[in-house]
N, CA, C and O of each residue as an XYZ file, in Angstrom:
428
protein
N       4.800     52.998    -44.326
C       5.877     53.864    -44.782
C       5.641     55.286    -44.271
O       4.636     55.967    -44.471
N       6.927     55.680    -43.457
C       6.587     57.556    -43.249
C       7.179     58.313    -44.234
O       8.307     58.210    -44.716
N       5.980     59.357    -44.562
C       6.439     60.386    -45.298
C       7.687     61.203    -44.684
O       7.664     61.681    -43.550
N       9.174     61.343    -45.889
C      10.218     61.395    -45.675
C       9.702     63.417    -45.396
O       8.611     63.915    -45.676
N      10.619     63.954    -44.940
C      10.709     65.613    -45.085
C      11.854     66.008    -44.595
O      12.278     65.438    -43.590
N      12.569     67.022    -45.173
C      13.553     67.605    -44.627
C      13.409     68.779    -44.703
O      12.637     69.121    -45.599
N      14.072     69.977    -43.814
C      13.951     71.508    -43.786
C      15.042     72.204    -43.458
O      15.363     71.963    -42.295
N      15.695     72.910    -43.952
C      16.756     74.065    -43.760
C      16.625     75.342    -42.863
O      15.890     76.199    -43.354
N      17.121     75.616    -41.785
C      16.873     76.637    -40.982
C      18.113     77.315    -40.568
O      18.706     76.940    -39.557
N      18.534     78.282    -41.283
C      19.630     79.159    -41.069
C      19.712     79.179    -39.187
O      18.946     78.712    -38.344
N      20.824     79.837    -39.089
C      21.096     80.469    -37.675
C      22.175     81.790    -38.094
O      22.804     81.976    -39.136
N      22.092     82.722    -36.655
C      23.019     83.498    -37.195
C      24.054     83.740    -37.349
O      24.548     84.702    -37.936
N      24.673     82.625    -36.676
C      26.315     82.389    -36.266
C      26.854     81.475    -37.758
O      28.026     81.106    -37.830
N      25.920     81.197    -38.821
C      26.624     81.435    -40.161
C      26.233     79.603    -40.455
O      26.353     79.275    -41.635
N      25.899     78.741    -39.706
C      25.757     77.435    -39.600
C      23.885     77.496    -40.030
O      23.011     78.335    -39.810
N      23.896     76.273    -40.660
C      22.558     75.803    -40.790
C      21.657     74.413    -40.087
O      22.004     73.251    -40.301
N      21.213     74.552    -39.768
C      20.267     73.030    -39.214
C      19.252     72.673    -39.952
O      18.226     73.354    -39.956
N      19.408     71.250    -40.892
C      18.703     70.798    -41.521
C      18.024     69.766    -40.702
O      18.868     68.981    -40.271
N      16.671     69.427    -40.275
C      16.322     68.633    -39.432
C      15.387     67.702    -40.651
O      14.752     68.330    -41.499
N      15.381     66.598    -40.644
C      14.789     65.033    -41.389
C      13.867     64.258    -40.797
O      13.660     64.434    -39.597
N      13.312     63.497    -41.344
C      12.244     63.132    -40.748
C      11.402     61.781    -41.646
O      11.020     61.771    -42.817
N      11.343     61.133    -41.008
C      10.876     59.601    -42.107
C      11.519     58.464    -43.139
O      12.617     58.210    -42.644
N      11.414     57.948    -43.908
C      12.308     57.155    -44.112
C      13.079     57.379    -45.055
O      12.535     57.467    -46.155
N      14.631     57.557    -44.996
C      15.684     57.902    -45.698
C      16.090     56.634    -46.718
O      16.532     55.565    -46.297
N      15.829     56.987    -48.340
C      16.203     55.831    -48.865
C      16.256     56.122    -50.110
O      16.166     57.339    -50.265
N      16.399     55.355    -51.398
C      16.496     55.468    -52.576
C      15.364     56.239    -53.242
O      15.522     56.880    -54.281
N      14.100     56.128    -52.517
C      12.987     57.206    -52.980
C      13.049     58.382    -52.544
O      12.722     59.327    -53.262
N      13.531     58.566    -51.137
C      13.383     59.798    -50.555
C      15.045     60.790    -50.553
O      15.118     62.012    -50.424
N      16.297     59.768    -50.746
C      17.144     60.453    -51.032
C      17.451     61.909    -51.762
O      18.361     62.676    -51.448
N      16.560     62.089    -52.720
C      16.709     62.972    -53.699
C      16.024     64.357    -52.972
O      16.266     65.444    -53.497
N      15.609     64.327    -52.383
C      14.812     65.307    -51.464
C      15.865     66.174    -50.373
O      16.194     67.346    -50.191
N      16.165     64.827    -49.780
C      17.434     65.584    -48.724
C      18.717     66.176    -49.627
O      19.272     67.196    -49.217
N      19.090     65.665    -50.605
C      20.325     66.244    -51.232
C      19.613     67.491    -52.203
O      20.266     67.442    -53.246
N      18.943     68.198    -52.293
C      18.361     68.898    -52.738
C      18.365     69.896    -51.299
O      19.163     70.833    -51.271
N      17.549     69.682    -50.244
C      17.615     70.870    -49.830
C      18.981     70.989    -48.951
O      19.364     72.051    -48.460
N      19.746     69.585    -48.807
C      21.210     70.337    -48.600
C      21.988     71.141    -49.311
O      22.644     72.160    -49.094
N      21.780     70.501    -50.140
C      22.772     71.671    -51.495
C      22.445     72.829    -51.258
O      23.164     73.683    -50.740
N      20.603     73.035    -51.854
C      19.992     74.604    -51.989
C      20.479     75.246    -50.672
O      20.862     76.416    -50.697
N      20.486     74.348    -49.214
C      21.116     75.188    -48.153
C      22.476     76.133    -47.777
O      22.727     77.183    -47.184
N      23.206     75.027    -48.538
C      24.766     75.264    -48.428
C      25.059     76.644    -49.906
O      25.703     77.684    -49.765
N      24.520     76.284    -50.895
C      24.277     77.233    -52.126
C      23.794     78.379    -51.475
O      24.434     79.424    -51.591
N      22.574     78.340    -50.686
C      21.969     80.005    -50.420
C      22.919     80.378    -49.631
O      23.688     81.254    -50.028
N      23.116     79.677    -48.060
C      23.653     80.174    -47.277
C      25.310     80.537    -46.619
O      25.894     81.219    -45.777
N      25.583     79.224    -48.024
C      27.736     79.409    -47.724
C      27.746     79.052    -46.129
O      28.231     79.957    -45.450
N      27.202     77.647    -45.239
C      27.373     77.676    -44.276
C      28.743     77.143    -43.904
O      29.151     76.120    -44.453
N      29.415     77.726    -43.077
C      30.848     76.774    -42.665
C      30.498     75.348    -41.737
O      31.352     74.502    -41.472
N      29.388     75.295    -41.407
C      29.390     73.851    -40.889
C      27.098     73.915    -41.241
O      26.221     74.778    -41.271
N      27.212     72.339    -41.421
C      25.777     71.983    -41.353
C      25.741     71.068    -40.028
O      26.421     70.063    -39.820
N      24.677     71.726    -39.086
C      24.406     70.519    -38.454
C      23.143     69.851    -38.929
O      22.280     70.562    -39.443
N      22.913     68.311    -38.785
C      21.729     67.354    -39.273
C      21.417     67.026    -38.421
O      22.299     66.803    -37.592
N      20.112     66.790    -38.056
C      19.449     66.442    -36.683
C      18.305     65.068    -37.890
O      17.500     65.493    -38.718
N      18.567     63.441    -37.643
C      18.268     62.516    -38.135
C      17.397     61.787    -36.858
O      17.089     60.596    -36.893
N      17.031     62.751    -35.653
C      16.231     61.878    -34.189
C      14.941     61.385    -35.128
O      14.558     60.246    -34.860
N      14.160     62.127    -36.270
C      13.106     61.522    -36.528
C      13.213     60.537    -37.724
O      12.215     59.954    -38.147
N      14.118     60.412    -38.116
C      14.436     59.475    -39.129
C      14.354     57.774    -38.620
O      15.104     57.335    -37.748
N      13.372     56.979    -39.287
C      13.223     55.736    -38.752
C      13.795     54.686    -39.517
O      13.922     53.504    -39.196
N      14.130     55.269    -40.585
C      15.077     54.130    -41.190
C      15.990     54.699    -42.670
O      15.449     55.398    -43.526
N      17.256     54.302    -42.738
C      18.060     54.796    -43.275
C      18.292     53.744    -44.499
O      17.508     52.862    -44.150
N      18.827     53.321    -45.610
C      19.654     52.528    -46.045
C      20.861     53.131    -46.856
O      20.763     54.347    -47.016
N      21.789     52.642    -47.310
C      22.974     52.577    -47.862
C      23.266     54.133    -49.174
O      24.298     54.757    -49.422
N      21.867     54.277    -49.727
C      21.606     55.602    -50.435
C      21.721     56.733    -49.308
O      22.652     57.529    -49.427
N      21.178     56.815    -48.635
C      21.031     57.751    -47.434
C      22.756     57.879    -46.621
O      23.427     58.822    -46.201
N      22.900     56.782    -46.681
C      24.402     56.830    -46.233
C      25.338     57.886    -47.322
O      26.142     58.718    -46.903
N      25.125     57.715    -48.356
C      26.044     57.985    -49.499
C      25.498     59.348    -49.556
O      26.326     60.206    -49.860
N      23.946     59.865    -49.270
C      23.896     61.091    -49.529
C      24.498     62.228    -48.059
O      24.783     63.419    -48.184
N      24.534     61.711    -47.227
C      25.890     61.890    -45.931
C      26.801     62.570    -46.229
O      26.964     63.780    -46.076
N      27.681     61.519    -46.842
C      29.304     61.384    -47.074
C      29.353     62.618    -48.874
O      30.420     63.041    -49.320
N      28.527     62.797    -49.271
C      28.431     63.597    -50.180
C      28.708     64.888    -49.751
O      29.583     65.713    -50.018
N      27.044     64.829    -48.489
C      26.919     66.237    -48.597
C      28.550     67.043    -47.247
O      29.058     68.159    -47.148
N      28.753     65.861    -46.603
C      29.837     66.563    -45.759
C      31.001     66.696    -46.672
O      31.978     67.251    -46.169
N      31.140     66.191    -48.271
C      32.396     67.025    -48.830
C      31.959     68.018    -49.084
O      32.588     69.039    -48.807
N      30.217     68.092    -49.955
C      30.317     69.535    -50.100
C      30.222     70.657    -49.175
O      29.901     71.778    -49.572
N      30.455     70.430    -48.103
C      30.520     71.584    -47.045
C      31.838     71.105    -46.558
O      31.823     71.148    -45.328
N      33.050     70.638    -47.043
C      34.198     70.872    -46.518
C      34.736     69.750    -45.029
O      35.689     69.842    -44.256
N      33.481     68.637    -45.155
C      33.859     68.275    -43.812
C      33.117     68.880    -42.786
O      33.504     68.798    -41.620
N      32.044     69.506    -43.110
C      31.651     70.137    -41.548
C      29.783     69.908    -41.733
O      28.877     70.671    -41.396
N      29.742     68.951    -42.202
C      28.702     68.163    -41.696
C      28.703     67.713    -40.404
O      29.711     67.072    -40.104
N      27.844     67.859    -39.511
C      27.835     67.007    -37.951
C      26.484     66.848    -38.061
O      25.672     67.622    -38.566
N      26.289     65.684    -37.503
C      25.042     65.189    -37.228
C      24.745     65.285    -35.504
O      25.380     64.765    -34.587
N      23.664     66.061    -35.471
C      23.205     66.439    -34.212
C      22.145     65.461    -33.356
O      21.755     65.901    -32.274
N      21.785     64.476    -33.691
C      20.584     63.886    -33.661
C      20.127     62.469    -34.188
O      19.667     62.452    -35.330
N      20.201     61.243    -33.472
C      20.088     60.265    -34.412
C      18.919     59.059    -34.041
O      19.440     58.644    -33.006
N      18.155     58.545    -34.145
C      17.220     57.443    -34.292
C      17.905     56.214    -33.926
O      18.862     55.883    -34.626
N      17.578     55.504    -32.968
C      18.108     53.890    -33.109
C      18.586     53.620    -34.099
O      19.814     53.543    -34.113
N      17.997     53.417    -35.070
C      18.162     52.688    -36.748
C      19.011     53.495    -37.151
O      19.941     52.740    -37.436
N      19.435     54.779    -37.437
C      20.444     55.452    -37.726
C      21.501     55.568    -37.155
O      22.560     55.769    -37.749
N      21.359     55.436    -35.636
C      22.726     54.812    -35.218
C      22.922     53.887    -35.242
O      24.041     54.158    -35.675
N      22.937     52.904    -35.195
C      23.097     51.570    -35.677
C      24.194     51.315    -37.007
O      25.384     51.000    -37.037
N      23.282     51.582    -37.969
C      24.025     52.080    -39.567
C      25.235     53.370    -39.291
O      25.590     53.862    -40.362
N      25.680     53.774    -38.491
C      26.622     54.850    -38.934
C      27.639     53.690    -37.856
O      28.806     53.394    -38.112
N      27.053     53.307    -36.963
C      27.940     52.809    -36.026
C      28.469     51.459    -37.057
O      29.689     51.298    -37.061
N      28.001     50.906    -37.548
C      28.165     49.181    -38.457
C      29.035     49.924    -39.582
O      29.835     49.160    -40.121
N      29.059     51.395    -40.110
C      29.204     51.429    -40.825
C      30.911     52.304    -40.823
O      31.665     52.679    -41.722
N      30.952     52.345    -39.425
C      32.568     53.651    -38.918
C      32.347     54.791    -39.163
O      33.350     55.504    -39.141
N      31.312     55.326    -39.421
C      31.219     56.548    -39.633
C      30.803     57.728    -38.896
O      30.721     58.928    -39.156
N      30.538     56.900    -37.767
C      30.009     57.909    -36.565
C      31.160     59.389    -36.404
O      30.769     60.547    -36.550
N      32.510     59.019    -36.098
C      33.333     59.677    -35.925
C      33.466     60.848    -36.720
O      33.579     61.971    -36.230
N      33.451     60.541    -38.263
C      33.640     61.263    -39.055
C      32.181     62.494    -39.837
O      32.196     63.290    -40.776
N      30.978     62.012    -38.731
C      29.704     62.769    -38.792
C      30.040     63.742    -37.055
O      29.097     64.405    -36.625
N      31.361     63.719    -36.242
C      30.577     64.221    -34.886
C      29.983     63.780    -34.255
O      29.252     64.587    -33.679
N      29.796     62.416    -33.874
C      29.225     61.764    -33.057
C      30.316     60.658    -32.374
O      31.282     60.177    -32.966
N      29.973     60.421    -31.185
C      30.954     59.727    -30.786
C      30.563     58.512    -30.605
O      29.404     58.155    -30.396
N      31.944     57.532    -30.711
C      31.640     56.394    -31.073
C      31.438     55.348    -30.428
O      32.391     55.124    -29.682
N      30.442     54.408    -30.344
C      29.730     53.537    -29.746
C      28.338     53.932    -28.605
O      27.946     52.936    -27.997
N      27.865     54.758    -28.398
C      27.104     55.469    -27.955
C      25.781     55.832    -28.808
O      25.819     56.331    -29.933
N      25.148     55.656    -28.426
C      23.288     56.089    -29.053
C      23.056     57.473    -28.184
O      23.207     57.710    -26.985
N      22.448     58.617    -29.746
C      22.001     59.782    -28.925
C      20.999     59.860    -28.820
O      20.517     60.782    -28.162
């Protein structure tokens, strides 16, 4: 099992990059929706980008904490960055499109 981590890194053009890392799931969920929120709370970003390249495995919680956090930023969640296994699941799942990623393609 990899230890899950996520981190918030402002920019100055008003956007944040939260970059992830290890396995996204019902244990580690609570971690990422925590420092998305605290991100979007400190910083009022008009768009988050997520960079998920080190993320090795996702399930269905991780999905849901996604689709959460792009209402609470209005839709402007994009995912910058994705892992085999995470594309896979967004692709099985239609959601590529609606994260900024285009569809049928591995980044």
């Amino acid at each position: 099992m990899t230890e899950f981590a996520a981190l918030a890194t402002p920019a100055p053009d008003g956007t944040v990059t939260v970059t992830a890392s290890g396995e996204l799931d019902m244990t580690s969920a609570p971690e990422l929706i925590t420092v998305l929120r605290e991100a979007i709370r400190t910083h009022g970003p008009s768009r988050v980008d997520l960079d998920l390249t080190g993320v090795t495995f996702m399930d269905s919680t991780g999905l849901q904490v996604l689709v959460a956090a792009n209402t609470d930023v209005g839709g402007g969640l994009h995912i910058t960055g994705t892992s085999p296994a995470v594309h896979r699941l967004l692709q099985l799942t239609g959601v590529l499109e609606e994260f900024g990623l285009p569809p049928g393609r591995s980044s």
